[in-house]
KETOR-848774 format. One line per field, with one value per residue (C-alpha): residue in one letter; z, x, y. Coordinates in steps of 0.25 Angstrom, whole numbers. Layout:
N
r	A|...
pz	Z|...
px	X|...
py	Y|...
! end
This chain:
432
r	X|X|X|X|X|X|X|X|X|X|X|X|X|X|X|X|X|X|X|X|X|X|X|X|X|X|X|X|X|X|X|X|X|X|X|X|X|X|X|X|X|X|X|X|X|X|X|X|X|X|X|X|X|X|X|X|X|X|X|X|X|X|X|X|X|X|X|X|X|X|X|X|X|X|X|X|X|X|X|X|X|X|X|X|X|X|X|X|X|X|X|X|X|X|X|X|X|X|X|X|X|X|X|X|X|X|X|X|X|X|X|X|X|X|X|X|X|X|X|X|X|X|X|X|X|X|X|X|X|X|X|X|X|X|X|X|X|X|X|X|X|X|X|X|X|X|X|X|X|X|X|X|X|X|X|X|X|X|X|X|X|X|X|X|X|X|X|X|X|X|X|X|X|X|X|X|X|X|X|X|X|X|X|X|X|X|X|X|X|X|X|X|X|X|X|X|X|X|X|X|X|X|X|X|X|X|X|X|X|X|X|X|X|X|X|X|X|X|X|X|X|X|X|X|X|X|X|X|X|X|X|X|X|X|X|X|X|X|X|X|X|X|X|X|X|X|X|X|X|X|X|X|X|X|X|X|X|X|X|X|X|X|X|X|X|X|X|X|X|X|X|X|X|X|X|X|X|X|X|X|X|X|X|X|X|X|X|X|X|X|X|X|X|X|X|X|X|X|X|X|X|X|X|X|X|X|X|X|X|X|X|X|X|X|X|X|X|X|X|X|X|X|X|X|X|X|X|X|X|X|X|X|X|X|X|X|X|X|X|X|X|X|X|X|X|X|X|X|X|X|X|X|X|X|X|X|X|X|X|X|X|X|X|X|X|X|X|X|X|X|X|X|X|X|X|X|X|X|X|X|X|X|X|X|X|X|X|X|X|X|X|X|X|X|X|X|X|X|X|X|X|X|X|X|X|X|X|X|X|X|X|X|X|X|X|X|X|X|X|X|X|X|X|X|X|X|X|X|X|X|X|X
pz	-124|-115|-117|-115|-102|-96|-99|-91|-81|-77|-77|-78|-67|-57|-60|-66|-81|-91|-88|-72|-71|-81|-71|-57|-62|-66|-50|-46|-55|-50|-34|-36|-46|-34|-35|-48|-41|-26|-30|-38|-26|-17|-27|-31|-15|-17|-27|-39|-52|-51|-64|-65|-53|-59|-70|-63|-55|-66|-73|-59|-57|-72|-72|-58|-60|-74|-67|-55|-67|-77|-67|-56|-60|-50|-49|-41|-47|-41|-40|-32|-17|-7|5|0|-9|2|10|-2|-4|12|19|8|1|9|23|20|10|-1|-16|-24|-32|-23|-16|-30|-31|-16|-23|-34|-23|-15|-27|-30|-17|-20|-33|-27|-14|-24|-33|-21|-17|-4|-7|-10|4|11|6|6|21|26|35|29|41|40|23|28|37|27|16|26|29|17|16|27|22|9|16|22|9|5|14|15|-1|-1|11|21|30|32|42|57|65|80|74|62|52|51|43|29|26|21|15|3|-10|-12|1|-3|-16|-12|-3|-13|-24|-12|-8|-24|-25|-13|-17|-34|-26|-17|-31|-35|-46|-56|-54|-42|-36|-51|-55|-40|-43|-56|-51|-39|-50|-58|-46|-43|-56|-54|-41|-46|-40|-51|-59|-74|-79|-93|-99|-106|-101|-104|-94|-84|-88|-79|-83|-67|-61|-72|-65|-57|-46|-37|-35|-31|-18|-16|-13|-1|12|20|7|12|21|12|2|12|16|1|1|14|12|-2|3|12|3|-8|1|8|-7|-13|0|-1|-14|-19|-7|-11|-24|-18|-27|-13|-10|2|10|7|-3|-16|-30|-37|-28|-34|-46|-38|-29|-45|-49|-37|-37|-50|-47|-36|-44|-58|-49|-44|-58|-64|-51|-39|-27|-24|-32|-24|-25|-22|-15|-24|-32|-21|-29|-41|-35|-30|-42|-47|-51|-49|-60|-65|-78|-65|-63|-78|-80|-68|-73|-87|-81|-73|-87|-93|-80|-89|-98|-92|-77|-77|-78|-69|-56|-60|-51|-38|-25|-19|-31|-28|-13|-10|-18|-7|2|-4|-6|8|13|4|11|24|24|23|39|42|38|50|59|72|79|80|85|79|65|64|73|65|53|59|65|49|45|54|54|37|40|52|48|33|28|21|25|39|42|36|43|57|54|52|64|74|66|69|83|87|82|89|103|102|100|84|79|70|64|57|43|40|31|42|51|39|35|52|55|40|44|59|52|43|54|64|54|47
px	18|11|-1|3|11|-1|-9|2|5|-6|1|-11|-18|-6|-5|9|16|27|38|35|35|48|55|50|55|69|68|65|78|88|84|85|97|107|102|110|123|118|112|124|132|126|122|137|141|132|141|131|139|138|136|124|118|118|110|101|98|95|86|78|76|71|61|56|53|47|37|34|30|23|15|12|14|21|33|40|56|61|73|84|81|90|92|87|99|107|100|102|118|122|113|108|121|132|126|119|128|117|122|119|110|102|100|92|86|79|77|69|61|58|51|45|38|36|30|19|14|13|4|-4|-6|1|10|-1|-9|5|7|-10|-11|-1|-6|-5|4|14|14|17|26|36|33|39|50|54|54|65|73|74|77|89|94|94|102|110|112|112|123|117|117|129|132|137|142|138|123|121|117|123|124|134|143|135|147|147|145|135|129|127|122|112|105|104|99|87|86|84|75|66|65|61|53|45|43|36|48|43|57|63|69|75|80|87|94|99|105|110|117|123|126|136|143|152|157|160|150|141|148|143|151|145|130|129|135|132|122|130|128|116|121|127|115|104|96|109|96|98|84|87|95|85|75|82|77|88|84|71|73|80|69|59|69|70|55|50|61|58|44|45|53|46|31|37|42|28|22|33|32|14|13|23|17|3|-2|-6|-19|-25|-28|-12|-13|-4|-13|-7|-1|0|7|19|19|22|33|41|41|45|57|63|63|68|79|82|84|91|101|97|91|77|70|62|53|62|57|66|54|48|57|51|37|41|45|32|32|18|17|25|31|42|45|46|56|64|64|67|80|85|85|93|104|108|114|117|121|133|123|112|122|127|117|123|116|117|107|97|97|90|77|79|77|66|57|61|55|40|39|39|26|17|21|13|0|4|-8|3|-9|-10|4|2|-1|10|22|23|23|34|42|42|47|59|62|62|73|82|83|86|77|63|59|66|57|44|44|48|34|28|30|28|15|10|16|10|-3|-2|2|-9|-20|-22|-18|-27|-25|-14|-14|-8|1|8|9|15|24|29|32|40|47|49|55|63|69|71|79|88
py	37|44|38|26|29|36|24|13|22|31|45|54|47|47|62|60|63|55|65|65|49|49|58|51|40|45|50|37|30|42|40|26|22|22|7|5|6|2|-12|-17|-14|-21|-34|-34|-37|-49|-54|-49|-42|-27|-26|-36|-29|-17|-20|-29|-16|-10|-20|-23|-9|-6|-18|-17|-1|-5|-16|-4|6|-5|-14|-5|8|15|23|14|10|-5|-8|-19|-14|-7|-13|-25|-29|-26|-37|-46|-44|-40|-51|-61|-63|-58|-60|-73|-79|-80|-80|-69|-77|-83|-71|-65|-77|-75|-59|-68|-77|-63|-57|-69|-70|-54|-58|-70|-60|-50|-58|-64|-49|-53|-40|-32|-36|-33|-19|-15|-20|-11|-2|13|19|9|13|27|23|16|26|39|25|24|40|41|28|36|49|41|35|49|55|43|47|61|60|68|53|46|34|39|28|35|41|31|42|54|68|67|78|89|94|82|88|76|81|94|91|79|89|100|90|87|104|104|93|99|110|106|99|110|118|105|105|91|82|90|76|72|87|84|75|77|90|83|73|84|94|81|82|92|88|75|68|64|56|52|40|38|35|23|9|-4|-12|-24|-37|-44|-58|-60|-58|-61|-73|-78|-78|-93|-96|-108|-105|-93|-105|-111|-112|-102|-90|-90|-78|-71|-72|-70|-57|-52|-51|-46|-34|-32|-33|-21|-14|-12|-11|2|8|5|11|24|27|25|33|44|44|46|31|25|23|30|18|14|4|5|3|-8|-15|-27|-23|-16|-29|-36|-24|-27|-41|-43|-33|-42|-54|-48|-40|-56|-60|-49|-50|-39|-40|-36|-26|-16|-5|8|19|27|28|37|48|47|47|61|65|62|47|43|30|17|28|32|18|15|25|21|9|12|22|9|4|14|13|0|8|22|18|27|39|33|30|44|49|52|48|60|65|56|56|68|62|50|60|69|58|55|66|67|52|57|62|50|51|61|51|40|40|46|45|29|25|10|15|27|20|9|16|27|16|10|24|24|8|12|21|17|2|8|-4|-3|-17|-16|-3|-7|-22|-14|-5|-17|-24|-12|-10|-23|-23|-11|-13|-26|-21|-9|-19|-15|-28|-29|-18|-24|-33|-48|-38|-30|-42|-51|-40|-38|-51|-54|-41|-46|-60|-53|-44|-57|-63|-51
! end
């Protein structure tokens, strides 16, 4: 068996073991299960069965991680995307007056149209082109996105009406134990403890028990049916002329979603190549597509890379063996969900924001010294965080780097990718 993995995966090579990939990936799965009961939510106030969105969930996450590991092998777990089923219940189907069906069905078109750039290498030419301090610039984005989520999580943030944000109530018993599950994790950490962010949060999960707030419900249950949802998808009405847009907004945002994960995670994991191209590429490009329009069919919104798997990577997931077991946990939530969603949030918040943190540092490697290289990229960083979107963010760095260069007489400098990617962003923006 081991043999074998070492020959599909490469573990030797990537300086990486069986026992580490197995417990990166379970990393990965715990920071990221919250989607189990947060998708399902959101599809069910678009009219979508709970019950079939659950499983679809499961499924979409399962086969998508699966693909990541197998075709491109990278510890990278998909699942349906935040923020981006949001769009598709709140302003495709709610706002817009789109049925539920069509909407998966423009999901479907947008993978599609992911899966033909993809083969045509367009997507590949888009992410390789990008210059390398807008790449840093969305990796320590995406850091402080995550840094918020977990605080959010862990609740040390809480929504103030006169300042926006605010400091929680330290006194919370799910306060107090969220910020010593992340003193704990530091500090396994700082003595280079193997697993520190997994032993965390486990003994964040049981420090919950007797205090009531860890609740285990049972083991074993039998899965939801998928038959509301299973290939219910209106490709028909998805076709139309007036869904154009959305389509064309399910792939730009799914687009930039899962460019700035790719670009967070290979570099967190140290797989990027020194000139800021990601090795197989092309291969990730098939993984994610694939995701969106199986995700379509079984019943869910877009299926994404997740920078979740950031977590993992720092846990010492460096191969396509952590997405494999993330995928083959999603798989066993079919049948055990009560003891998956058993996991607290406060547990795995403070992971959100230790890996926060490590992705701060790619910061320091901006040229400070060339204003229209490094503001852009900062500007992404902080249009990440304060417009809380991935896409929103990155399509602001965009269009200030292409300005910029522009006004300072550099337009040259600046490739048919980052003015493609401006001007859709610009578009998107004009219309939203």
């Amino acid at each position: 068996m081991r043999t074998t993995l070492e020959r599909l995966f490469g573990l030797g090579a990537n300086g990486t073991s069986v026992p580490i990939e197995l417990a990166a990936g379970l990393t990965t799965f715990l920071t990221m299960s919250y989607i189990l009961v947060v998708n399902p939510q959101i599809l069910a106030a678009a009219g979508i069965d709970r019950g079939a969105a659950f499983t679809a969930t499961c499924l979409a996450a399962a086969l998508g991680s699966l693909a990541m590991g197998l075709i491109a092998n990278y510890p990278i777990a998909l699942a349906p995307g935040m923020g981006i089923n949001a769009y598709f219940t709140y302003t495709v189907v709610l706002g817009m007056g789109v049925p539920w069906q069509t909407a998966l069905g423009a999901v479907f078109l947008s993978g599609v149209a992911f899966l033909l750039v993809s083969v045509l290498k367009v997507r590949e030419w888009l992410v390789n082109s990008i210059p390398l301090s807008l790449k840093l610039g969305i990796g320590a984005g995406i850091g402080l996105f995550l840094g918020l989520l977990g605080f959010q999580g862990m609740g040390l943030v809480v929504a103030k009406p006169a300042t926006m944000i605010g400091l929680g109530d330290v006194a919370d018993p799910k306060v107090l134990i969220a910020c010593g599950g992340f003193v704990l994790m530091a500090g396994l950490a700082a003595r280079q403890v193997p697993g520190a962010i997994l032993i965390a949060v486990a003994a964040a999960t049981l420090a919950g028990v007797p205090l009531g707030l860890t609740l285990f419900s049972g083991v074993v249950s039998a899965p939801p049916s998928l038959a509301p949802t299973l290939l219910q998808l209106d490709l028909a009405g998805a076709l139309k002329l007036s869904m154009a847009s959305v389509v064309f907004a399910f792939f730009l945002v799914g687009l930039l979603d899962n460019m700035g994960t790719l670009i967070a995670t290979i570099g967190r994991a140290g797989l990027m190549r020194a000139d800021g191209t990601v090795p197989r590429l092309g291969r990730v490009m098939l993984a994610d597509s694939g995701g969106a329009m199986v995700g379509a069919v079984l019943g869910t919104s877009n299926t994404v890379s997740y920078i979740e798997s950031a977590s993992g990577i720092a846990a010492g997931g460096r191969t396509g063996l952590a997405s494999v077991a993330t995928a083959g946990l999603f798989l066993a939530c079919l049948f055990i969900a009560p003891l998956a969603l058993a996991v607290p949030a406060f547990a795995t918040a403070p992971a959100l924001v230790f890996v926060a943190l490590a992705m701060m540092a790619p910061l320091k490697d901006l040229p400070w010294d060339d204003p229209a290289e490094a503001l852009p990229a900062a500007l992404t960083a902080l249009g990440i965080v304060f417009t809380f979107s991935i896409a929103t963010g990155i399509g602001l760095g965009f269009i200030a780097y292409a300005a910029v260069k522009l006004i300072a007489g550099r337009g040259r400098e600046v490739s048919g990718a980052v003015w493609a990617i401006a001007l859709a962003s610009a578009l998107l923006m004009a219309v939203e």
